[in-house]
PQR file with spaces between the fields and no chain letter, atoms N, CA, C, O and H, PARSE charges and radii, in Angstrom:
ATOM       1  N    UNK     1     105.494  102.623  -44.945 -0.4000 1.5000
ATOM       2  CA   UNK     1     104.780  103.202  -43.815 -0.0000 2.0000
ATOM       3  C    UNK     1     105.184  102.459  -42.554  0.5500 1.7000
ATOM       4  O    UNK     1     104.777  101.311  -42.376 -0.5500 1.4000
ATOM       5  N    UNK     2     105.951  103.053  -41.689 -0.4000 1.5000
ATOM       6  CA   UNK     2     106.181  102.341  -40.439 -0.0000 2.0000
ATOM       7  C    UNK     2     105.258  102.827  -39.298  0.5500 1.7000
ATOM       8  O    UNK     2     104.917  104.010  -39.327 -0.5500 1.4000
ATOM       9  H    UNK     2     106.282  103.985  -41.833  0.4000 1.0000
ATOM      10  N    UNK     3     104.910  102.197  -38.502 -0.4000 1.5000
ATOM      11  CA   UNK     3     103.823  102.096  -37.357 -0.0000 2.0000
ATOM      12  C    UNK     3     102.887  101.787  -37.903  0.5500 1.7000
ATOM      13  O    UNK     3     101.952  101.813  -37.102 -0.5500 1.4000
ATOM      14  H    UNK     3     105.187  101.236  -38.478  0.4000 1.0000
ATOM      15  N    UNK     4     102.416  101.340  -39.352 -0.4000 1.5000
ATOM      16  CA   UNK     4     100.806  101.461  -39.056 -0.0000 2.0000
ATOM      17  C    UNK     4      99.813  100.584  -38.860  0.5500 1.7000
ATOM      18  O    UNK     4      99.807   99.511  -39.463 -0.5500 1.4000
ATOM      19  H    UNK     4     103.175  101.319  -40.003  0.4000 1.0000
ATOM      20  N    UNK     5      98.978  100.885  -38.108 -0.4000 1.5000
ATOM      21  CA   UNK     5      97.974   99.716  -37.969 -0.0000 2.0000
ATOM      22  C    UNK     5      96.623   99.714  -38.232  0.5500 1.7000
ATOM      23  O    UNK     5      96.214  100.467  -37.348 -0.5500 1.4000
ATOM      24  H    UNK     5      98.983  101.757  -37.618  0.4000 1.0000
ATOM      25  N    UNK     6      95.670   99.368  -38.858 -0.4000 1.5000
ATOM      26  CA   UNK     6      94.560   99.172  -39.205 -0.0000 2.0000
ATOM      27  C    UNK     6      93.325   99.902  -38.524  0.5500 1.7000
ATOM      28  O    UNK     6      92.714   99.269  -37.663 -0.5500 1.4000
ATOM      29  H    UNK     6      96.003   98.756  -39.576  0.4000 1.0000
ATOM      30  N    UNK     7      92.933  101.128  -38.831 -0.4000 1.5000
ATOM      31  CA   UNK     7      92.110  101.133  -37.262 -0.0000 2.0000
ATOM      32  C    UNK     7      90.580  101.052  -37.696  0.5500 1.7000
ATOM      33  O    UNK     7      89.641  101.812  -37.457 -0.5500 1.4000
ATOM      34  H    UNK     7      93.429  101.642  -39.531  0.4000 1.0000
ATOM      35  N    UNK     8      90.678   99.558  -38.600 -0.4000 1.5000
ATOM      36  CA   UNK     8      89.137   98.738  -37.883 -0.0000 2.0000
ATOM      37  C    UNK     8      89.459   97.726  -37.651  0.5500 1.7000
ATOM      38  O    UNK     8      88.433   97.098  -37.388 -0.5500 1.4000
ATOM      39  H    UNK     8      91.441   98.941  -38.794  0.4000 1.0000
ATOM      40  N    UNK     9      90.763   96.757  -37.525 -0.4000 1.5000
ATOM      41  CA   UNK     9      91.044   95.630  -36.974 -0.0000 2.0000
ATOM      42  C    UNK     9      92.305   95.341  -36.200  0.5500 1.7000
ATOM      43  O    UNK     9      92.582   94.342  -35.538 -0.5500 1.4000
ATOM      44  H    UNK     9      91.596   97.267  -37.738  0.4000 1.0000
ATOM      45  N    UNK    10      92.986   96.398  -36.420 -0.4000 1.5000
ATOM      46  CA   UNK    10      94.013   96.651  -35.585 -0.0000 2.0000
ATOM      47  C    UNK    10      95.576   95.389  -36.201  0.5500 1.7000
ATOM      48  O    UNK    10      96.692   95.100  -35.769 -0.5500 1.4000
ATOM      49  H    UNK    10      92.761   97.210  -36.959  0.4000 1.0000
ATOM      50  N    UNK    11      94.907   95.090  -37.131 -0.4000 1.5000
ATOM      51  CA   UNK    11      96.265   94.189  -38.065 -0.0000 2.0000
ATOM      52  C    UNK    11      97.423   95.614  -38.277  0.5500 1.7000
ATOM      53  O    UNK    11      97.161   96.794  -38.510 -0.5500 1.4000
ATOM      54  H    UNK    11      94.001   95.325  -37.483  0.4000 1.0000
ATOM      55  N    UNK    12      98.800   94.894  -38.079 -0.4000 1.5000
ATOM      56  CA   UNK    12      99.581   95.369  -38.486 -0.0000 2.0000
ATOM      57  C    UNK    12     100.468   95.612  -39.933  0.5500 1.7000
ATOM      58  O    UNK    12     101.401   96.401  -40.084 -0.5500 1.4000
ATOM      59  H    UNK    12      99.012   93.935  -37.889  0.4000 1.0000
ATOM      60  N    UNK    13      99.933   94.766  -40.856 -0.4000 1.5000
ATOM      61  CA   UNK    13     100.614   94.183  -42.259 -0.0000 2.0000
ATOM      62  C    UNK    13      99.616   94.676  -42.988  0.5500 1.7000
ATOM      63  O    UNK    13      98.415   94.640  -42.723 -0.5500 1.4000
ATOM      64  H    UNK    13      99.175   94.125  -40.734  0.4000 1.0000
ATOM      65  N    UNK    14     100.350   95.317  -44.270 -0.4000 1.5000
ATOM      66  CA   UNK    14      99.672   95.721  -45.637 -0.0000 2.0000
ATOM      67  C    UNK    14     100.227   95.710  -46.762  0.5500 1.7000
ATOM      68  O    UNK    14     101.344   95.307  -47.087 -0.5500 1.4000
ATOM      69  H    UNK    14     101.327   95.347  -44.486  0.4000 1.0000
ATOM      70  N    UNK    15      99.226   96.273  -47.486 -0.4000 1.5000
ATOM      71  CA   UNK    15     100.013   96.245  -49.028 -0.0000 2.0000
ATOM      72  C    UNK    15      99.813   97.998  -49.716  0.5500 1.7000
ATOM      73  O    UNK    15      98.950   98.811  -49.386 -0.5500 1.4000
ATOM      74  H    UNK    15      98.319   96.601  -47.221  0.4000 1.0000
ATOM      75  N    UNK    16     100.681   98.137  -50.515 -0.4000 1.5000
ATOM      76  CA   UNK    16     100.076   99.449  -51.034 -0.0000 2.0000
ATOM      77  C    UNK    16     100.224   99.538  -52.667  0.5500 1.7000
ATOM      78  O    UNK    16     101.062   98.953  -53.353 -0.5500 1.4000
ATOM      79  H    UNK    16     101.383   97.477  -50.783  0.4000 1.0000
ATOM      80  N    UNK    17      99.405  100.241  -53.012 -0.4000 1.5000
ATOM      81  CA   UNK    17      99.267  100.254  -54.533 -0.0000 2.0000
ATOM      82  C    UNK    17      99.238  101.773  -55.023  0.5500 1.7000
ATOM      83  O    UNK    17      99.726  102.659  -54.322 -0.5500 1.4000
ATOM      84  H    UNK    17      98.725  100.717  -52.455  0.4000 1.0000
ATOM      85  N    UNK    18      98.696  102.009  -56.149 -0.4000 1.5000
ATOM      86  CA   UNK    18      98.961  103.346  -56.710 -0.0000 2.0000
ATOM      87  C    UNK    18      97.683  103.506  -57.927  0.5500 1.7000
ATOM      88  O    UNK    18      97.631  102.611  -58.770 -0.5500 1.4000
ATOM      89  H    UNK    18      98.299  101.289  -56.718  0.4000 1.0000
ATOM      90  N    UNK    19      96.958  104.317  -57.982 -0.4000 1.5000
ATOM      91  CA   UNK    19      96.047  104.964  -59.439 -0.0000 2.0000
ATOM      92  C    UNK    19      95.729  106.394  -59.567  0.5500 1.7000
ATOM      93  O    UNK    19      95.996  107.274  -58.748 -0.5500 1.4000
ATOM      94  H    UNK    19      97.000  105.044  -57.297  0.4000 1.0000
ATOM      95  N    UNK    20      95.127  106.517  -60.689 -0.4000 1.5000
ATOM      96  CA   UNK    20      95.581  107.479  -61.368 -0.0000 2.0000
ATOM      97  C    UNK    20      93.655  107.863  -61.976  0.5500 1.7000
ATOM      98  O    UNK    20      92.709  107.317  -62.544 -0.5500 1.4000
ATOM      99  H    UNK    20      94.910  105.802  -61.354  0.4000 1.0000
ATOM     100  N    UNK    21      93.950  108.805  -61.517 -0.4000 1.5000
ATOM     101  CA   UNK    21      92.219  109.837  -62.258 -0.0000 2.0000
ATOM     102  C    UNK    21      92.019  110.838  -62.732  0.5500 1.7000
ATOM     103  O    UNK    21      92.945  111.601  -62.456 -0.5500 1.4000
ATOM     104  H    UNK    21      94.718  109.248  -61.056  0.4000 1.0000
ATOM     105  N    UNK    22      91.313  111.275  -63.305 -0.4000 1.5000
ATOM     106  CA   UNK    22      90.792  112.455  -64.674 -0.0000 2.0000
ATOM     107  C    UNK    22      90.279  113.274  -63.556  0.5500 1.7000
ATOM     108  O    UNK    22      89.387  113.018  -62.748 -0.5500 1.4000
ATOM     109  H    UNK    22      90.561  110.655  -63.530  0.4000 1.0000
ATOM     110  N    UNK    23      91.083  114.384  -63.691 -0.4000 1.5000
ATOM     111  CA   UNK    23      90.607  115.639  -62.594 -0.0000 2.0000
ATOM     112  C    UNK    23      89.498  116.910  -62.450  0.5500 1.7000
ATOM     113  O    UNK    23      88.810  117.450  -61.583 -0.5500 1.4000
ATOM     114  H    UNK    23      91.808  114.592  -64.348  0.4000 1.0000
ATOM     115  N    UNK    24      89.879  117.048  -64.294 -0.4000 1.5000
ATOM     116  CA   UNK    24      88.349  118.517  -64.764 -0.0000 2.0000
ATOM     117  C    UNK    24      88.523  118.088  -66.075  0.5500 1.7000
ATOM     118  O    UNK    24      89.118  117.101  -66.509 -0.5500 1.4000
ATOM     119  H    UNK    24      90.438  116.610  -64.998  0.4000 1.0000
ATOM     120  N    UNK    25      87.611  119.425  -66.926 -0.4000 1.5000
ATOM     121  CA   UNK    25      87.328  118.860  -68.107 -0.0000 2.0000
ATOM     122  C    UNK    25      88.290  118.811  -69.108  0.5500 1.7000
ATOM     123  O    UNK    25      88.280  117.815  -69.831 -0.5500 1.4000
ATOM     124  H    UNK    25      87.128  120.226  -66.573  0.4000 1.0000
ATOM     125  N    UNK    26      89.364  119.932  -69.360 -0.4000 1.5000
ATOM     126  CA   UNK    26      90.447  119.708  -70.186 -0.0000 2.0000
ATOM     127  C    UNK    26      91.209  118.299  -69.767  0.5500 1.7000
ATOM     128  O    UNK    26      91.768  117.894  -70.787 -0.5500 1.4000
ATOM     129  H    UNK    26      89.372  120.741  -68.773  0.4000 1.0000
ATOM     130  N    UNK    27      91.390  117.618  -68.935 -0.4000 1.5000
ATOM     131  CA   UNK    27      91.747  116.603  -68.381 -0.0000 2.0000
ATOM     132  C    UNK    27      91.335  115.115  -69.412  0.5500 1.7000
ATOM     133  O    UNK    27      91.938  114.166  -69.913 -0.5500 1.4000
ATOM     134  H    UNK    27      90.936  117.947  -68.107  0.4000 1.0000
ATOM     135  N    UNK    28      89.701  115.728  -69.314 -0.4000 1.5000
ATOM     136  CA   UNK    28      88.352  114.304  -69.627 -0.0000 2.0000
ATOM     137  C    UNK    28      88.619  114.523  -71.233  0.5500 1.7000
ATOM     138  O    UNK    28      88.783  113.510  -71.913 -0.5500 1.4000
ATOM     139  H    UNK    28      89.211  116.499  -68.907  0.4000 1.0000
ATOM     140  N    UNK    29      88.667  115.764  -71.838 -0.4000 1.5000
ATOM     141  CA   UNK    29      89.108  116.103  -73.190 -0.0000 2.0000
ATOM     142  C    UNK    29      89.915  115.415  -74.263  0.5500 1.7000
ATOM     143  O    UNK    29      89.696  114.929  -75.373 -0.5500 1.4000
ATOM     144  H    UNK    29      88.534  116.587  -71.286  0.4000 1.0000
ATOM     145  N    UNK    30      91.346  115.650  -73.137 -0.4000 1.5000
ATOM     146  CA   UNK    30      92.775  115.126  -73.436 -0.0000 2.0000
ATOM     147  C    UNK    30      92.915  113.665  -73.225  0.5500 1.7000
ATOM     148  O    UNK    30      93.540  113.020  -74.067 -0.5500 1.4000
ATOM     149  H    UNK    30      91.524  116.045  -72.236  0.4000 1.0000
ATOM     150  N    UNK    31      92.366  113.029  -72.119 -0.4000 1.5000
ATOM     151  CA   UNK    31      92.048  111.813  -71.412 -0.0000 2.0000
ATOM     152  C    UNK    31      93.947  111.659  -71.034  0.5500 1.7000
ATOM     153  O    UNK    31      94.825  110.994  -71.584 -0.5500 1.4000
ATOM     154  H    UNK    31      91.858  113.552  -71.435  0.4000 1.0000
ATOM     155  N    UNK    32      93.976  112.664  -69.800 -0.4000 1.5000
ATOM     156  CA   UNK    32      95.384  113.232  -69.035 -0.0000 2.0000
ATOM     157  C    UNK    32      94.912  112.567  -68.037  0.5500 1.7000
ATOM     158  O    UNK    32      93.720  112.873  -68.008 -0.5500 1.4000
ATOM     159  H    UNK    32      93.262  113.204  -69.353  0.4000 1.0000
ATOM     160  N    UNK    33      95.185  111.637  -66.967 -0.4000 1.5000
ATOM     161  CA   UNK    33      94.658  111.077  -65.546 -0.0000 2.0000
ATOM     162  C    UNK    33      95.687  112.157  -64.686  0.5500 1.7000
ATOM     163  O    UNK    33      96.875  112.046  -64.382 -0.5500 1.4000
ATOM     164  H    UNK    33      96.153  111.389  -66.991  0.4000 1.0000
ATOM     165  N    UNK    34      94.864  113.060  -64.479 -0.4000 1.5000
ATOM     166  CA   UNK    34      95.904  114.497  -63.647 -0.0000 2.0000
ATOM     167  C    UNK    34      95.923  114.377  -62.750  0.5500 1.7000
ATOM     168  O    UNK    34      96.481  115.239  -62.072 -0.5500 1.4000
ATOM     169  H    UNK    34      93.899  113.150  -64.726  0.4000 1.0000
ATOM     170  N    UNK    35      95.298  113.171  -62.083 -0.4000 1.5000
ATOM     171  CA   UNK    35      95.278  113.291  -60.287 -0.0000 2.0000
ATOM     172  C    UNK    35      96.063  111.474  -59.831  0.5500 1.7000
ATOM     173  O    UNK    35      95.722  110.369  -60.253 -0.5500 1.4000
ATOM     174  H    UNK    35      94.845  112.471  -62.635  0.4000 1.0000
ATOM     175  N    UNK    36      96.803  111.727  -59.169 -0.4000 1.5000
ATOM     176  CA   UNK    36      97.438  110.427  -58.827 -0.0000 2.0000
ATOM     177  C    UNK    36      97.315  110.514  -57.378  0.5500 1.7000
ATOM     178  O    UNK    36      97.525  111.496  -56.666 -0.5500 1.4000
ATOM     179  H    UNK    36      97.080  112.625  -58.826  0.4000 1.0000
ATOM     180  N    UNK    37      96.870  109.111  -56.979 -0.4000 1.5000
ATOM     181  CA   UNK    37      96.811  108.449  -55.649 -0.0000 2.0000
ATOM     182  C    UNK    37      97.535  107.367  -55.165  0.5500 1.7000
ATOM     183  O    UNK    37      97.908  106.535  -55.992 -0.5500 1.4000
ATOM     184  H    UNK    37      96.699  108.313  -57.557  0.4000 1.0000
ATOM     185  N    UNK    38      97.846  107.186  -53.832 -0.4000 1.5000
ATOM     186  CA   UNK    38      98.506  106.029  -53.277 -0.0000 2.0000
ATOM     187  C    UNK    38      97.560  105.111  -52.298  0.5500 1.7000
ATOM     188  O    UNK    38      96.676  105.622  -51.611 -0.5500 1.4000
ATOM     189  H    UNK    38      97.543  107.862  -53.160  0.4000 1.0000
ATOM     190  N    UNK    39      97.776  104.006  -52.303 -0.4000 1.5000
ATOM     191  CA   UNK    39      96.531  103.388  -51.655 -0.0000 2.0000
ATOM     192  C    UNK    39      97.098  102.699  -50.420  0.5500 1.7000
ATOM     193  O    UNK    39      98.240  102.288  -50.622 -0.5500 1.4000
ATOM     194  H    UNK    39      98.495  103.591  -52.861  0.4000 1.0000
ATOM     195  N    UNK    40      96.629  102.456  -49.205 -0.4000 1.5000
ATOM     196  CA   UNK    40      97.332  101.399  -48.290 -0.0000 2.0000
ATOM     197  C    UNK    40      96.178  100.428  -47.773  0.5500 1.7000
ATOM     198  O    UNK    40      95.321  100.980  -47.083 -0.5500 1.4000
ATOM     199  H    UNK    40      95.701  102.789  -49.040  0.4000 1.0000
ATOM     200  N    UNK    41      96.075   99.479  -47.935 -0.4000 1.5000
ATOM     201  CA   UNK    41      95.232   98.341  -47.901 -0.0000 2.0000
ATOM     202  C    UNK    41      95.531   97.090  -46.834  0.5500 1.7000
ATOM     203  O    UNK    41      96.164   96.059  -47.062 -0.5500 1.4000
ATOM     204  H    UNK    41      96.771   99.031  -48.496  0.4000 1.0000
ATOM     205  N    UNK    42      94.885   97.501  -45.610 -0.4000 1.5000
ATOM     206  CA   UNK    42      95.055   96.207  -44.703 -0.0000 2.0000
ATOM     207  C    UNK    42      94.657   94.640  -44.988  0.5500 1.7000
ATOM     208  O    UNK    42      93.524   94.214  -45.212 -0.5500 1.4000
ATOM     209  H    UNK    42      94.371   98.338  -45.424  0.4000 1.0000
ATOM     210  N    UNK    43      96.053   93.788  -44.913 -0.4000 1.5000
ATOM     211  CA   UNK    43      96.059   92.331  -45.261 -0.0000 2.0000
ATOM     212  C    UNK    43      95.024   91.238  -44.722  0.5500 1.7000
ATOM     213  O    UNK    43      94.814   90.113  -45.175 -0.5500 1.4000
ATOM     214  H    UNK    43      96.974   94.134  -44.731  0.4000 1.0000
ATOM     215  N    UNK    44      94.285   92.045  -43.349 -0.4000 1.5000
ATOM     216  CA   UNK    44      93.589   91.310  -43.297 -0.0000 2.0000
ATOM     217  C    UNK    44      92.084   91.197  -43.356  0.5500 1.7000
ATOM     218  O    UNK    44      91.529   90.105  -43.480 -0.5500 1.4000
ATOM     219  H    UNK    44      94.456   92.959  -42.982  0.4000 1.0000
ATOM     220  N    UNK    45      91.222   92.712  -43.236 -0.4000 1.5000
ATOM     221  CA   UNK    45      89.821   93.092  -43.464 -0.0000 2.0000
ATOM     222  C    UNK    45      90.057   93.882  -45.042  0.5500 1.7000
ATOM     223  O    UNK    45      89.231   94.593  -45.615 -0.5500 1.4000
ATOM     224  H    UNK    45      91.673   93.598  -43.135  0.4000 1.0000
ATOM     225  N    UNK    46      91.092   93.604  -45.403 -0.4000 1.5000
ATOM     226  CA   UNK    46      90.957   94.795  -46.593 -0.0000 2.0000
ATOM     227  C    UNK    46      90.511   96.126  -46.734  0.5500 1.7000
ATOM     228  O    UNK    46      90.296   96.610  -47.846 -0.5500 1.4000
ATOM     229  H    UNK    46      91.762   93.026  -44.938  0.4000 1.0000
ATOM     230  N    UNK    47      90.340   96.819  -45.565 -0.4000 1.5000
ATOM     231  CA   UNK    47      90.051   98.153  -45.693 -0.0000 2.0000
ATOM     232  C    UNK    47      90.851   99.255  -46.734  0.5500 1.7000
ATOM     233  O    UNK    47      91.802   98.706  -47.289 -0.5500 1.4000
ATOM     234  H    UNK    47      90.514   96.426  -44.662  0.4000 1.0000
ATOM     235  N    UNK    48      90.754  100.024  -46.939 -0.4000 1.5000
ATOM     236  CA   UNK    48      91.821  100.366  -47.791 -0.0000 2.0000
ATOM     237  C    UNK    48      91.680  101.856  -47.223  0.5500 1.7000
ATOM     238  O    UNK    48      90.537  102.294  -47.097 -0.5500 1.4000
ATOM     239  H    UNK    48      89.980  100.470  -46.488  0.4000 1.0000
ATOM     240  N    UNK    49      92.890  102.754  -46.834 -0.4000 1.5000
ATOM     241  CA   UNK    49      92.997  104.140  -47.229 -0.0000 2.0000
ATOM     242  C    UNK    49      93.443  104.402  -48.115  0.5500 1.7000
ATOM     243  O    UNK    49      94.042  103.506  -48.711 -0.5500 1.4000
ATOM     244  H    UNK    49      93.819  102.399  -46.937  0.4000 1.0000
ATOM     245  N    UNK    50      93.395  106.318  -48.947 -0.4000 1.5000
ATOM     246  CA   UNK    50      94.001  106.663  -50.006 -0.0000 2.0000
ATOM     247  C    UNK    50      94.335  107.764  -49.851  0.5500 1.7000
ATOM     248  O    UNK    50      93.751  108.635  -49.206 -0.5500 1.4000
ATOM     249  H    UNK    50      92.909  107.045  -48.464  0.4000 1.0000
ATOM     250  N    UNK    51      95.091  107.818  -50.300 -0.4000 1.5000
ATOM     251  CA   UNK    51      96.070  109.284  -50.169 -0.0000 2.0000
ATOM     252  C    UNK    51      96.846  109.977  -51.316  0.5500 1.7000
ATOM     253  O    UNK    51      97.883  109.522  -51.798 -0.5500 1.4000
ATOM     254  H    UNK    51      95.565  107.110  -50.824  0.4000 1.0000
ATOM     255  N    UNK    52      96.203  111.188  -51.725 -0.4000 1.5000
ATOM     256  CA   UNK    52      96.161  112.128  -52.674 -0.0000 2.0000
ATOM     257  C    UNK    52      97.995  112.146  -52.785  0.5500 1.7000
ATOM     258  O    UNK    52      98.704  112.307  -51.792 -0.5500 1.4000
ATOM     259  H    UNK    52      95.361  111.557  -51.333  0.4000 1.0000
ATOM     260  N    UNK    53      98.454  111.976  -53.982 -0.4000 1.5000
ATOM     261  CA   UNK    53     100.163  111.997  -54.310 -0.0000 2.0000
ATOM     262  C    UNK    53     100.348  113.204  -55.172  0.5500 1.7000
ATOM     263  O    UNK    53      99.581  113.734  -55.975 -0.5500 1.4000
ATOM     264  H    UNK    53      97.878  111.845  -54.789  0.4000 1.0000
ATOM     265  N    UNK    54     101.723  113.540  -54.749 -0.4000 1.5000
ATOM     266  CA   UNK    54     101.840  114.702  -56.055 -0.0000 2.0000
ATOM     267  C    UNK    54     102.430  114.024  -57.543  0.5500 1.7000
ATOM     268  O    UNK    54     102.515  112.811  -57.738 -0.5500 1.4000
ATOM     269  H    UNK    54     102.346  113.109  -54.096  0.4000 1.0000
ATOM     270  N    UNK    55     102.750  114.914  -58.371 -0.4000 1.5000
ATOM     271  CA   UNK    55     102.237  114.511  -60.067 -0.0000 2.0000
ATOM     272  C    UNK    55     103.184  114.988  -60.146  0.5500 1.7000
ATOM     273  O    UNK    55     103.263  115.872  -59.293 -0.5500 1.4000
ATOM     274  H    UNK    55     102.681  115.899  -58.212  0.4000 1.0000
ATOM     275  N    UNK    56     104.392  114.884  -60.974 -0.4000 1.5000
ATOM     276  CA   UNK    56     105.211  116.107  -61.782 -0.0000 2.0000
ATOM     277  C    UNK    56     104.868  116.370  -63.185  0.5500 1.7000
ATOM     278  O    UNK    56     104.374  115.485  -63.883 -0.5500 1.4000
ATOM     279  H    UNK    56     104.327  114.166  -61.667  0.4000 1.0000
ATOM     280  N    UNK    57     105.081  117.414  -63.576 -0.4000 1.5000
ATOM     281  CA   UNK    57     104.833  118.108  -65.019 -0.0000 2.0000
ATOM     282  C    UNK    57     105.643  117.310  -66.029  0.5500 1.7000
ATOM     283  O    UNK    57     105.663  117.668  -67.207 -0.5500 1.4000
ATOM     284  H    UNK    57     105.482  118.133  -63.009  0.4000 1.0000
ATOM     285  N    UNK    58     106.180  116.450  -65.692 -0.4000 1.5000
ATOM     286  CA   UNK    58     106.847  115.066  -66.747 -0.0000 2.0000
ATOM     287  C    UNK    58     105.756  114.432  -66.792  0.5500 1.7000
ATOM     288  O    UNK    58     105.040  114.272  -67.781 -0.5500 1.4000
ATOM     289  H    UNK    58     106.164  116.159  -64.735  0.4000 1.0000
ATOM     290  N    UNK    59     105.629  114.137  -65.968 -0.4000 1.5000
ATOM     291  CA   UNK    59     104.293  112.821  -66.225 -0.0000 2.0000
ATOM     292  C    UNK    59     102.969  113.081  -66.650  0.5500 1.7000
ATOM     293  O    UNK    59     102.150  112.201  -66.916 -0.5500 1.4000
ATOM     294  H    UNK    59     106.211  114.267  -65.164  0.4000 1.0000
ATOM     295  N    UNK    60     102.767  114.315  -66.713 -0.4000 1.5000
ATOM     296  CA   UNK    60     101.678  114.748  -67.499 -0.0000 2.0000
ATOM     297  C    UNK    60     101.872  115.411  -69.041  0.5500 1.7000
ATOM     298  O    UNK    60     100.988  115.456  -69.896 -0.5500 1.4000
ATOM     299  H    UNK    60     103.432  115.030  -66.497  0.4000 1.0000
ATOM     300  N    UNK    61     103.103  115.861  -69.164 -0.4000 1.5000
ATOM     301  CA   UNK    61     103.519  115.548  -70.949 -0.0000 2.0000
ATOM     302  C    UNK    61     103.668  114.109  -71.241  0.5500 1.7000
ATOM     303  O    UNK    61     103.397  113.647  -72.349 -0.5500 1.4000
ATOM     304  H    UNK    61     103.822  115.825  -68.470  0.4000 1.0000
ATOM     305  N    UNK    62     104.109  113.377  -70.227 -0.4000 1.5000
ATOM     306  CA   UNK    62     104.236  111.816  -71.002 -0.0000 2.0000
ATOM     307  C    UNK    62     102.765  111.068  -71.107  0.5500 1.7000
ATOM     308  O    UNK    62     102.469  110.232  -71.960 -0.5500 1.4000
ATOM     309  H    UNK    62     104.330  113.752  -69.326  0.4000 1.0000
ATOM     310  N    UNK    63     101.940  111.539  -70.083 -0.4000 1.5000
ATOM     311  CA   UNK    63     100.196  111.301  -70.753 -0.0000 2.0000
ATOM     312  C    UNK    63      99.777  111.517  -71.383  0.5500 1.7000
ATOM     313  O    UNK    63      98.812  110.868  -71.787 -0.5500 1.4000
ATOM     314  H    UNK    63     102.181  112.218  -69.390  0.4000 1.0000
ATOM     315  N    UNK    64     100.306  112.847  -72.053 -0.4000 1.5000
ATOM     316  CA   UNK    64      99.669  113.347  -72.768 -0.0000 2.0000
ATOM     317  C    UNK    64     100.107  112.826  -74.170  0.5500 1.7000
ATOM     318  O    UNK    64      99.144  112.823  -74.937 -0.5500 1.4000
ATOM     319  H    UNK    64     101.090  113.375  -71.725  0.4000 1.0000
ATOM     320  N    UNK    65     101.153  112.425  -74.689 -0.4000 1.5000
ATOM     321  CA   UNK    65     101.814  111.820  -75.757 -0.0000 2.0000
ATOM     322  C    UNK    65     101.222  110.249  -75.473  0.5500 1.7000
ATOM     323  O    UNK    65     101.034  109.555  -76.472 -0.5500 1.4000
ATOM     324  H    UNK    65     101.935  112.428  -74.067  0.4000 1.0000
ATOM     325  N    UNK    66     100.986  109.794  -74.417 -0.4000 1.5000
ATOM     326  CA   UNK    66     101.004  108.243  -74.665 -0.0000 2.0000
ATOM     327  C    UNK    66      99.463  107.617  -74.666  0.5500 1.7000
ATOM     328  O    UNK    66      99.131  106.470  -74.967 -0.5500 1.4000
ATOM     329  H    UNK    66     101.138  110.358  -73.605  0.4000 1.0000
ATOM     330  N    UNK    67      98.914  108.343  -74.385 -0.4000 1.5000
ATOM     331  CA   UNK    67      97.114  108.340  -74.414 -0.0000 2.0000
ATOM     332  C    UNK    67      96.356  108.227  -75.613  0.5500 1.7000
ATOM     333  O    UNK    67      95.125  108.230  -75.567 -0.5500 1.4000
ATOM     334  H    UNK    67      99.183  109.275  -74.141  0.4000 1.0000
């Protein structure tokens, strides 16, 4: 992410991470985490935003086998 800055402390530096969640009920069934997120987390108040990622149809046959 270039430009970004914090806007409750106005720090420029972060970190970002990634998870993964159970979307509806065939999902909770299968225990498929169908919804993947990206996270960006300011270094210095820790605020964190998140932002909804797309999934490909690989990675949800490979959940589905490795679950």
């Amino acid at each position: 992410m270039r430009g970004f800055k914090c806007p409750k402390c106005d720090n420029t530096e972060y970190e970002t991470g990634q998870f993964r969640a159970v979307g509806g009920t065939l999902s909770k069934i299968f225990d498929v985490q169908s919804q993947r997120f990206t996270t960006v987390t300011c270094t210095r108040c820790r605020f964190t935003e998140v932002y909804k990622a797309d999934k490909s149809r690989l990675e949800d046959i490979f959940d589905l086998f490795t679950n």
